[in-house]
ROFI-698550 format. One line per 8 residues: number of its first residue (from 1); their letters; for each residue x, y, z of C-alpha. Coordinates in Angstrom, 2 decimals. Layout:
REM residues N
NUM> a> X Y Z ~ ...
***
This chain:
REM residues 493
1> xxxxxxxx> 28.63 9.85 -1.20 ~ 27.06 6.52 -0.81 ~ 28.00 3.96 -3.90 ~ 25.70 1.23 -5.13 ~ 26.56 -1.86 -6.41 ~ 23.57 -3.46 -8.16 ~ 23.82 -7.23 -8.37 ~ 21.92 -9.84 -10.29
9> xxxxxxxx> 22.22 -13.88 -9.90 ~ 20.21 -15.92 -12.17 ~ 19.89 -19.91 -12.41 ~ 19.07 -22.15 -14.95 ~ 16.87 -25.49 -13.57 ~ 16.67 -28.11 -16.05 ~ 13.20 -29.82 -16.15 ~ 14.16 -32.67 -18.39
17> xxxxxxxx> 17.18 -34.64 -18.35 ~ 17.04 -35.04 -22.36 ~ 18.15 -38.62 -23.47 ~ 16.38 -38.42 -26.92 ~ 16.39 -36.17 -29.11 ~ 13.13 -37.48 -31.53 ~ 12.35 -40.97 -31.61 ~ 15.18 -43.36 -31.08
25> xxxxxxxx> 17.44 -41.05 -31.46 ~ 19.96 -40.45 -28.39 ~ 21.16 -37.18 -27.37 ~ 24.42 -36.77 -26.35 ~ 25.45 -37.87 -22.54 ~ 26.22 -34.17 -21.70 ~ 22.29 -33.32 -21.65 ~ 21.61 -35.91 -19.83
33> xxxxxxxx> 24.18 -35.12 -16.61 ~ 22.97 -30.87 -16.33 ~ 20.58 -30.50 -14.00 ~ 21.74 -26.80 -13.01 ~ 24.08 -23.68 -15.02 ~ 24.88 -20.40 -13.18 ~ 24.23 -18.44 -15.84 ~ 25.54 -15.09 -14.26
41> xxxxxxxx> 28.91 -15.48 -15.57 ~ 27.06 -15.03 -19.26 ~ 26.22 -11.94 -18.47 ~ 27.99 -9.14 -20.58 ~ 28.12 -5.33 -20.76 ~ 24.83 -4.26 -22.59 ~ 23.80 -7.47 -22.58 ~ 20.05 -6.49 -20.30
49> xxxxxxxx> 17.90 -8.31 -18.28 ~ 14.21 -7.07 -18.39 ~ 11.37 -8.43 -15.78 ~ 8.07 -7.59 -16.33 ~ 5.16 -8.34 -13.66 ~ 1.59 -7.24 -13.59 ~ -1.47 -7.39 -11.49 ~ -3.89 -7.20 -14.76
57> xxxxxxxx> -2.27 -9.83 -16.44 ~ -2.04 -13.80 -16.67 ~ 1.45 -14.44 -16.44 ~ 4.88 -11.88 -15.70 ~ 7.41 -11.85 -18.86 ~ 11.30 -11.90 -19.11 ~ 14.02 -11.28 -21.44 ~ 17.65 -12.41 -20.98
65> xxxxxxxx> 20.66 -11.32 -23.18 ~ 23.79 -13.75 -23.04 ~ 27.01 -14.01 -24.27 ~ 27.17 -17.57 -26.35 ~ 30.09 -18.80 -24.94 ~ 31.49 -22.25 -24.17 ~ 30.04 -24.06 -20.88 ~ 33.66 -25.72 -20.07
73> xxxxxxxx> 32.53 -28.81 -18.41 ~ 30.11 -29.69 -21.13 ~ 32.31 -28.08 -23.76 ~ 29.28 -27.12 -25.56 ~ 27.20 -23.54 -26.10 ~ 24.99 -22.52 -22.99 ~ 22.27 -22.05 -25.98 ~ 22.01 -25.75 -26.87
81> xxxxxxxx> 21.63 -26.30 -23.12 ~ 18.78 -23.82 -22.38 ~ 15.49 -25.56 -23.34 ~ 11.97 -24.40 -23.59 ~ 9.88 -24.89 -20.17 ~ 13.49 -25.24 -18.57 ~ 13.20 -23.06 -15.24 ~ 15.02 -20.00 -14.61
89> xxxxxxxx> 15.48 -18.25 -11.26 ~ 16.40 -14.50 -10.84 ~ 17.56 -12.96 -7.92 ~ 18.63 -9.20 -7.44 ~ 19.05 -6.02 -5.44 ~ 20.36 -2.51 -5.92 ~ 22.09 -2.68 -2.91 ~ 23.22 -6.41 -2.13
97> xxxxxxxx> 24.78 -5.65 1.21 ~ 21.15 -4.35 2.81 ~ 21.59 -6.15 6.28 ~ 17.77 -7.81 5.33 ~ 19.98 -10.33 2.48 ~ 22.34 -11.27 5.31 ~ 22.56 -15.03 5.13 ~ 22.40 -17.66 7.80
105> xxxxxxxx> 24.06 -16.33 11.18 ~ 27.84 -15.92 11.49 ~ 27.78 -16.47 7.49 ~ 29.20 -13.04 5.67 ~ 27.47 -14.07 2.68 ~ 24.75 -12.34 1.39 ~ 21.38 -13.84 -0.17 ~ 19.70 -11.52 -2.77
113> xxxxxxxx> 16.12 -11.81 -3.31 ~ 13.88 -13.83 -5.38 ~ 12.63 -11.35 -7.80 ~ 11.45 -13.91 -10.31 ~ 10.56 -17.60 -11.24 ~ 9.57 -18.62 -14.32 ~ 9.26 -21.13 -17.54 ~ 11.72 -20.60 -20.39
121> xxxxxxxx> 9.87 -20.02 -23.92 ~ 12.53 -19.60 -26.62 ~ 15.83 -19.46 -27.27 ~ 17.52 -17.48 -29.75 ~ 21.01 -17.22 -30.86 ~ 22.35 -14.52 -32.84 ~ 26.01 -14.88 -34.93 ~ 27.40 -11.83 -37.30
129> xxxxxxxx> 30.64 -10.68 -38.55 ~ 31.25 -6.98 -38.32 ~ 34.38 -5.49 -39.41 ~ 36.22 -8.79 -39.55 ~ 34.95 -9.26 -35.48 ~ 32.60 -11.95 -34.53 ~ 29.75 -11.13 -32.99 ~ 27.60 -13.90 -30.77
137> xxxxxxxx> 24.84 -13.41 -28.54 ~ 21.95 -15.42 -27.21 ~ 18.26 -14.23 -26.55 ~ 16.38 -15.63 -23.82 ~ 12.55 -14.73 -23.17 ~ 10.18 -16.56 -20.74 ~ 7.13 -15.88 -18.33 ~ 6.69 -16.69 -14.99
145> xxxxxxxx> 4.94 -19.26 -12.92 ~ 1.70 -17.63 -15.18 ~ 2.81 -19.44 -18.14 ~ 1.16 -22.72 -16.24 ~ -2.08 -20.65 -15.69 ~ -2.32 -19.96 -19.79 ~ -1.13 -23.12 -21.19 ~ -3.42 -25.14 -19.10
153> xxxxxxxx> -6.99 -25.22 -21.07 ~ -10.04 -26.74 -20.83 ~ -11.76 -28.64 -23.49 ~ -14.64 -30.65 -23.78 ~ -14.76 -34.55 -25.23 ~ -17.21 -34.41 -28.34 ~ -18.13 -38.23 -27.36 ~ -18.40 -38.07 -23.71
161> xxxxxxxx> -21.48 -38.75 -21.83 ~ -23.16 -35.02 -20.65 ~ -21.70 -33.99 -17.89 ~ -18.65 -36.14 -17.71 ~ -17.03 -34.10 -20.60 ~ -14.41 -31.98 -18.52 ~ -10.76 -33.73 -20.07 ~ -8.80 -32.44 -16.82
169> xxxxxxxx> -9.08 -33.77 -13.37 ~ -11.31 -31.22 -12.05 ~ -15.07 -31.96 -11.91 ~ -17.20 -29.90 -9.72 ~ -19.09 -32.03 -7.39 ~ -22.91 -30.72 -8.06 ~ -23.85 -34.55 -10.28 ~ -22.18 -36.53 -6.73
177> xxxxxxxx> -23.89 -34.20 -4.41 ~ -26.87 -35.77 -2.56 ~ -30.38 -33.89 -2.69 ~ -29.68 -32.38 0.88 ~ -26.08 -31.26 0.72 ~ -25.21 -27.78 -0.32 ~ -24.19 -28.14 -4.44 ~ -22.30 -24.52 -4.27
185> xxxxxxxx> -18.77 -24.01 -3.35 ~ -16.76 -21.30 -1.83 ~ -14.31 -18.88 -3.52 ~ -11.83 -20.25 -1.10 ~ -12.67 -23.81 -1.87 ~ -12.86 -23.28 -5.51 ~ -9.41 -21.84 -5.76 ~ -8.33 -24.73 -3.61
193> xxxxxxxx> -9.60 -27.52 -5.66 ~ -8.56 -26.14 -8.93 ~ -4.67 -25.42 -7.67 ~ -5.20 -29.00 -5.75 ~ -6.54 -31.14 -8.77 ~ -5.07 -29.42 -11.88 ~ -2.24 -26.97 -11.25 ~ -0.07 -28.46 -8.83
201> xxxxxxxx> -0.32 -32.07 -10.22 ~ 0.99 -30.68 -13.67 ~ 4.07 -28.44 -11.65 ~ 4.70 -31.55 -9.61 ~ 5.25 -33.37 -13.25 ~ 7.24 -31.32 -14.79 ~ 9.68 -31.13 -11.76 ~ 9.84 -34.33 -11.46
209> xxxxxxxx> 13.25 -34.65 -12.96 ~ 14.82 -32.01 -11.05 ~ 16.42 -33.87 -8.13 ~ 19.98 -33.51 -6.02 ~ 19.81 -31.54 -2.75 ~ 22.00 -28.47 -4.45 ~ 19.21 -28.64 -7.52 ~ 16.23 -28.42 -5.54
217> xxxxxxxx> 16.71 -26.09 -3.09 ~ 14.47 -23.47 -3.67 ~ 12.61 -25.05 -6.37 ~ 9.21 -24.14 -6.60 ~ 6.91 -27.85 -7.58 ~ 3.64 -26.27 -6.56 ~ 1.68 -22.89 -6.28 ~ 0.25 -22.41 -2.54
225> xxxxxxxx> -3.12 -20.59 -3.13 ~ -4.42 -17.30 -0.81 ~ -8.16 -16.54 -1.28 ~ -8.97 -14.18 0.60 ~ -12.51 -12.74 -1.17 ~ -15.58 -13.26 -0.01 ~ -18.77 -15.16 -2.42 ~ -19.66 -18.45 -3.84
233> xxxxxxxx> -19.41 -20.07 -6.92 ~ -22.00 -21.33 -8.76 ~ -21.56 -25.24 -10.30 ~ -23.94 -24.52 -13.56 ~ -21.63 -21.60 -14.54 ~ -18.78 -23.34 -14.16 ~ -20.34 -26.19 -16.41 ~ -20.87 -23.79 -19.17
241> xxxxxxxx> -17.08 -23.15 -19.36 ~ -15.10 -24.36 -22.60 ~ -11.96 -23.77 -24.34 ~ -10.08 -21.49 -22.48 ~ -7.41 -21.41 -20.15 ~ -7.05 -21.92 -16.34 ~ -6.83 -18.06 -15.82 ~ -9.87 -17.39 -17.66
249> xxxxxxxx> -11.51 -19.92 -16.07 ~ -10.52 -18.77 -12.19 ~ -11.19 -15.13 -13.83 ~ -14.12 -15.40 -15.20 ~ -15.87 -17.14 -11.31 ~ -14.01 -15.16 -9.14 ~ -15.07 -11.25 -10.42 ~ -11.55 -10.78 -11.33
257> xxxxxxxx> -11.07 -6.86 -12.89 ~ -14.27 -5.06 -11.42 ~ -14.00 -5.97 -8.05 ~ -11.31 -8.72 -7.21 ~ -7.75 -9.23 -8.52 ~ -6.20 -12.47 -9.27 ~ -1.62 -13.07 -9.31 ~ 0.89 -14.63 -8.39
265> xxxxxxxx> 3.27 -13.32 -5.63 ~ 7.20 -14.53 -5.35 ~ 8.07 -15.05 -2.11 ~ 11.30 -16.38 -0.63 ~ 9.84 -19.95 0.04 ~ 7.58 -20.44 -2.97 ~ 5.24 -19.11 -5.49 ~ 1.24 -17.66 -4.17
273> xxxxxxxx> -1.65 -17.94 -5.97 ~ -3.24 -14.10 -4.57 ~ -7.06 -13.69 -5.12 ~ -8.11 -10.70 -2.73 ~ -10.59 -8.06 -3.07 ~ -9.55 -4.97 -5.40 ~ -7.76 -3.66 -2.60 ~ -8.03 0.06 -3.63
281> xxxxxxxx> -8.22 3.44 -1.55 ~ -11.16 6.26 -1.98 ~ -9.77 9.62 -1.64 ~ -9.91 9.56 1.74 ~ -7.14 7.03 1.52 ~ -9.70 4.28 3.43 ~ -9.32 1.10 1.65 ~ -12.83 0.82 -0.63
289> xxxxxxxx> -13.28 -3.11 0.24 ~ -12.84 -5.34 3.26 ~ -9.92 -7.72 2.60 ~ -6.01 -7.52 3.22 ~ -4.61 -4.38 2.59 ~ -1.62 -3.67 -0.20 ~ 2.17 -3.20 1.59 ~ 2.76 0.11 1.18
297> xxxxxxxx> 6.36 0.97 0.38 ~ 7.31 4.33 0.42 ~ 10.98 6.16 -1.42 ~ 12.02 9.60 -1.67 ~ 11.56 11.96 -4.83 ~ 14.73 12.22 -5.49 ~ 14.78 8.78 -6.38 ~ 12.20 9.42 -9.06
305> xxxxxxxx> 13.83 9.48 -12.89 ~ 11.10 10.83 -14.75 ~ 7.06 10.54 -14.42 ~ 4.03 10.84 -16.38 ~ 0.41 11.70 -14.80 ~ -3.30 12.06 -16.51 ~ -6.39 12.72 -14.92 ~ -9.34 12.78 -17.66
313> xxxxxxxx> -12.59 12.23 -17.67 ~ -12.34 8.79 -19.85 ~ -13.26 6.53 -16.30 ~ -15.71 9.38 -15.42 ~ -19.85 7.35 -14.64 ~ -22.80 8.47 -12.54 ~ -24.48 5.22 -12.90 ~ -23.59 1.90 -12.10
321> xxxxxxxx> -25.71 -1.27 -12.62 ~ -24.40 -5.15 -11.76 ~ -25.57 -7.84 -13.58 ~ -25.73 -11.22 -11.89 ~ -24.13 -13.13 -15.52 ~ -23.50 -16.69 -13.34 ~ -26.47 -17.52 -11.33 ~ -29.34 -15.96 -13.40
329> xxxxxxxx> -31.56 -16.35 -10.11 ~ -32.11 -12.93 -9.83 ~ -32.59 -11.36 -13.50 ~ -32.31 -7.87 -14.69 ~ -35.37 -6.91 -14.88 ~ -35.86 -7.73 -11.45 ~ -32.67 -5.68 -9.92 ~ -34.24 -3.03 -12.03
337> xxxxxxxx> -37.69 -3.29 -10.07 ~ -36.07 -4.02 -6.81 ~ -33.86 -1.10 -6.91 ~ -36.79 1.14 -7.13 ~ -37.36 1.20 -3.73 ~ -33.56 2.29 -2.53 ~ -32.82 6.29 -3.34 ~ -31.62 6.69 -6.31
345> xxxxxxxx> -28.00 8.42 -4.98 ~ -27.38 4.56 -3.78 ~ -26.51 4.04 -7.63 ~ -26.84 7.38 -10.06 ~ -25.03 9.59 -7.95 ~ -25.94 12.11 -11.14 ~ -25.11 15.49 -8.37 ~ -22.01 13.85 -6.66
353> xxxxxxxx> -18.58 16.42 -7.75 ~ -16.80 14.16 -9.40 ~ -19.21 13.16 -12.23 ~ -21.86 15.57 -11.64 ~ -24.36 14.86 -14.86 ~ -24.76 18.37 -15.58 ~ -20.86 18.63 -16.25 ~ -20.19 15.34 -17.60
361> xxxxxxxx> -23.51 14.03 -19.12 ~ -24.72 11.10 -18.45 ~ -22.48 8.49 -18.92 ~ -23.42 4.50 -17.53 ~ -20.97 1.72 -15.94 ~ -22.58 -1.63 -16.25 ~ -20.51 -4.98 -15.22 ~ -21.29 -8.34 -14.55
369> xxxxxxxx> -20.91 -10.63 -10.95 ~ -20.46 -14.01 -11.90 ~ -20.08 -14.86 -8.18 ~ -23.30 -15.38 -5.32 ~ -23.19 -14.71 -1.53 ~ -21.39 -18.03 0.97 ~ -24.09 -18.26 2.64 ~ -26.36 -19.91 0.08
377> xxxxxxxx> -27.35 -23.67 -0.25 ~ -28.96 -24.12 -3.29 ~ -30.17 -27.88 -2.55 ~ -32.75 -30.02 -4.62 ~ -34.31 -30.36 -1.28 ~ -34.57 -26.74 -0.23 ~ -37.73 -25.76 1.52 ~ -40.07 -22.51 0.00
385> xxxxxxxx> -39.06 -20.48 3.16 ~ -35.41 -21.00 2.78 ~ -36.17 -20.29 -1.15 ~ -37.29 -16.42 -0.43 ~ -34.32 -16.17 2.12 ~ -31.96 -16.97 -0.31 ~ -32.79 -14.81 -3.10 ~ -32.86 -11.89 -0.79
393> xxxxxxxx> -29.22 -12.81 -0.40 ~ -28.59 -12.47 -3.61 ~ -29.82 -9.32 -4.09 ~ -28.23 -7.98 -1.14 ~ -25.03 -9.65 -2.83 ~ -25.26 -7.78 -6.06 ~ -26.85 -3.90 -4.12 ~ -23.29 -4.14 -2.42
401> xxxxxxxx> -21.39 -5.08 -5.74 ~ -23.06 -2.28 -6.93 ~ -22.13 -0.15 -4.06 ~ -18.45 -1.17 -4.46 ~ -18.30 -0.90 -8.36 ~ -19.60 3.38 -7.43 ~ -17.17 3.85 -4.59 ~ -13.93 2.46 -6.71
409> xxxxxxxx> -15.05 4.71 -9.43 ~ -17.25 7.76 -8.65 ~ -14.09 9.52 -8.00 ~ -11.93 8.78 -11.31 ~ -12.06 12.06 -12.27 ~ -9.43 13.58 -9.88 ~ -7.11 10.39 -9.88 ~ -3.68 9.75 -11.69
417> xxxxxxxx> -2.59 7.41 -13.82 ~ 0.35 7.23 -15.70 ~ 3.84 6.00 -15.32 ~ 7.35 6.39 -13.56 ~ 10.63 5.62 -13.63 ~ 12.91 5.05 -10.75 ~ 16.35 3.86 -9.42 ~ 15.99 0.04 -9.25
425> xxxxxxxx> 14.67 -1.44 -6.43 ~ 13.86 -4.75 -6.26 ~ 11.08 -4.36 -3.37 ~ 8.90 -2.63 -5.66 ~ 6.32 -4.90 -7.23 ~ 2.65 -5.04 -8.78 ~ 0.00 -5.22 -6.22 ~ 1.15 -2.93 -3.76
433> xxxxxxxx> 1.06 1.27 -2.81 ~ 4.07 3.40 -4.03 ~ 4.13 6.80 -1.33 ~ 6.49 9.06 -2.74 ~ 7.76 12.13 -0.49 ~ 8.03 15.16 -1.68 ~ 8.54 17.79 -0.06 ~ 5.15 18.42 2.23
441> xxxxxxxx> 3.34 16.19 0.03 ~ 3.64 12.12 0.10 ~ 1.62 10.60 -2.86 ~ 0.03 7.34 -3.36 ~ 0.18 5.43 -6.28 ~ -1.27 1.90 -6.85 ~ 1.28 -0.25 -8.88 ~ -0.23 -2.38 -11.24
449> xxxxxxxx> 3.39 -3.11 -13.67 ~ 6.51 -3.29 -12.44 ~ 9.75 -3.33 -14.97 ~ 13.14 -3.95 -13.38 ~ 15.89 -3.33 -16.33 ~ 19.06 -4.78 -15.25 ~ 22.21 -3.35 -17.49 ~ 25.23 -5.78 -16.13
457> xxxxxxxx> 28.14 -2.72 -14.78 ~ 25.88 0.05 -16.35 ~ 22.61 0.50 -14.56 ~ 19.34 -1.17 -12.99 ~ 16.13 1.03 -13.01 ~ 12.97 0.01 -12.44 ~ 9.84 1.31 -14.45 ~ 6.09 1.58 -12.68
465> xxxxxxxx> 2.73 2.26 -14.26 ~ 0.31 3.14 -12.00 ~ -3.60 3.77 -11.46 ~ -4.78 5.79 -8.43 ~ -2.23 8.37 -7.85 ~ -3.48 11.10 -5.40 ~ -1.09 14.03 -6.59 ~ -3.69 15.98 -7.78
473> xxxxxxxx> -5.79 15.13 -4.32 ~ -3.07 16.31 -2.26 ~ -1.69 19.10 -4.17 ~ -5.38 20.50 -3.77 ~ -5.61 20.38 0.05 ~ -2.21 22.31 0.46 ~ -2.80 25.77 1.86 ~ 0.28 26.33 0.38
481> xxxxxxxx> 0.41 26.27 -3.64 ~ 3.51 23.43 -3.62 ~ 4.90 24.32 -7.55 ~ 7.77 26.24 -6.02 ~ 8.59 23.83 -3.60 ~ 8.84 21.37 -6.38 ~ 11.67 23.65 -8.01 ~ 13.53 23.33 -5.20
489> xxxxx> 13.70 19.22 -5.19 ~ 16.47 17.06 -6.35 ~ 15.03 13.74 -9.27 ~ 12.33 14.29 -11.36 ~ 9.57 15.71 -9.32
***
């Protein structure tokens, strides 16, 4: 019988070398000399480690259970030496001596992966007396690199002159642009000069202080961006923006939820910045949109715990309208005009199987694009010709948003989502295609969470909720009815 030996490694990375504590008041030499803990040997039975990563939301979350005990060289409590915005590095793997961790060559030492990076956000310590035994622990929580994306916010000056009222370094370069030169800017570029000129200046800070070549190895001071959709954004949308964060901002430009995702992505060297087209299957299992496609991992059923799937009718539309919310070039009623002359199956597929209207009614999905084709200009000194060009680009723009937002959703119906939990396995994260094989059948599931619960010498499991899951898709090609086949496997399903 093969045995597993889960193993978990986690750092702490000061970011400030604390000399005061308020004012002129000094803190004690010891805070100013830690730069790094090990904070693995803290680690305690039941005392769990929880990681928590999504593709549908800002930032990943963490919780960390320690024991309080003494840091000898400091001779003080590793709680008074944990600080908010401190960084913390975990690294795990269910089965450490995977030939893929192997270190350097002719080293025997293995190097487990980086499952997470991220920004400590409190620190809690917990003392009790039970039955005349002392009881001290320490509670940890944090989010990942995120955390920058959600802090960082954009405000406006109240007595700034118009248009110089953005208090960050980013200003979009439409008031400097010359009359001839093109005063848009593409998704690529935007997500460039936002990670260039606010992001990476404000990681590169707070880093700062972490020096020492056994420190900063592997310290992440910037975010490296991958755009990869397609589309322009538009500089008097952008202008319009105030008070919110950095992720809404990016969000709300880039068409992030109907048609493009937006996350970060640890990798061994550093921290991406992923914004990619939705990059979802049909059921045909061809991938809807043209962009990179998801890794696909695949494990057996038998690894499978226990799993929950729905199919209902809740996601169920037979037509589909795009607004275009950003440039307001091309209004609504005009789409509605335009799209009089395309067949109406191009956008109310109301006979289509999977939300036929005369089983489902007639039920409307209506989003906005906030983004315009790369291939427009929009300059002051644009001619009339290159006018009428350019709006029929962006109506092409939004006829194939429209044809995107039907072929992601006309088939709802028949999809799974739902949730699963498996042994842990660290090379399971959000973003990517779960197959699982059972028997005949091997099942897709998009990931969109990923939960890795780490139990120090109990267990590590990892927990999945999903969108997409072609069970029911398969199970209804099989020739063969596949229940009793199920019977027959070892795990969950």
């Amino acid at each position: 019988m093969k045995v597993f030996e889960p193993r978990i490694e986690i750092r702490l990375i000061k970011s400030s070398r604390r000399d005061k504590v308020a004012g002129d008041i000094a803190a004690a030499s010891r805070y100013q000399t830690l730069s790094s803990l090990d904070l693995t040997p803290y680690l305690a039975d039941g005392m769990a480690v929880r990681l928590g990563k999504s593709v549908r939301e800002p930032a990943g979350v963490w919780t960390l259970s320690l024991v309080d005990r003494i840091v000898p060289t400091l001779q003080e409590s590793v709680y008074a030496l944990i600080e908010p915005m401190d960084i913390i590095e975990f690294r795990m793997a269910h089965n450490p001596a995977d030939p893929a961790y192997a270190g350097a060559a002719g080293s025997s030492r293995y190097r487990l992966p980086v499952v997470m990076r991220g920004f400590v956000s409190s620190v809690t310590r917990s003392r009790s007396m039970s039955g005349g035994t002392p009881s001290r622990s320490i509670n940890v929580t944090g989010q990942d690199f995120g955390k920058i994306l959600q802090i960082l916010r954009i405000y406006y000056l109240n007595n700034s002159v118009i248009g110089d009222n953005i208090v960050s370094e980013l200003k979009f370069f439409q008031k400097y642009a010359g009359a001839g030169d093109a005063k848009i800017m593409t998704a690529s570029e935007f997500v460039q000069l936002v990670v260039d000129k606010v992001i990476n200046p404000y990681i590169a800070r707070l880093t700062l202080s972490v020096d020492g070549e056994a420190v900063g190895a592997n310290v992440v001071s910037k975010l490296t961006p991958e755009a990869s959709i397609a589309g322009a954004v538009d500089p008097q949308a952008v202008s319009a923006f105030v008070d919110g964060s950095v992720y809404e901002f990016l969000a709300t430009f880039l068409d992030v939820g109907p048609f493009n995702e937006l996350f970060l992505d640890e990798r061994a060297d550093g921290v991406a910045l992923v914004v990619r087209p939705n990059p979802l299957l049909g059921a045909d299992r061809q991938q809807i949109q043209a962009g990179p496609a998801a890794e696909v991992i695949e494990i057996d059923g038998a690894d499978v715990e226990s799993i929950v799937e729905t199919r209902a009718d809740a996601g169920v539309a037979n037509y589909y309208w795009v607004m275009n919310t950003g440039w307001q070039i091309i209004m609504n009623e005009g789409m509605r005009q335009l799209a009089g002359a395309s067949p109406v199956a191009d956008y109310a597929p109301f006979d289509y199987v999977n939300c036929d209207a005369g089983r489902f009614g007639f039920r409307k999905m209506e989003v906005g694009s906030a983004m315009g084709p790369d291939t427009l200009r929009n300059r002051d000194a644009m001619r009339a010709a290159e006018a009428g060009t350019e709006n029929d680009q962006r109506f092409a723009w939004l006829v194939d948003r429209r044809r995107v937002l039907m072929a992601q959703n006309k088939d709802n119906v028949v999809f799974e989502t739902g949730s699963m939990r498996v042994r842990g396995n660290e090379r399971i994260k959000a973003g990517m295609h779960l197959a699982v094989r059972h028997g005949s059948m091997r099942t897709l599931y998009y990931v969109t969470h990923v939960a890795h619960d780490f139990v120090p010498f109990d267990s590590f499991k990892t927990t999945i909720m999903f969108e997409r899951g072609t069970g029911f898709i398969d199970r209804a090609q099989t020739t063969v009815a596949p229940y009793l086949a199920e019977m027959s496997l070892k795990g969950a399903i």
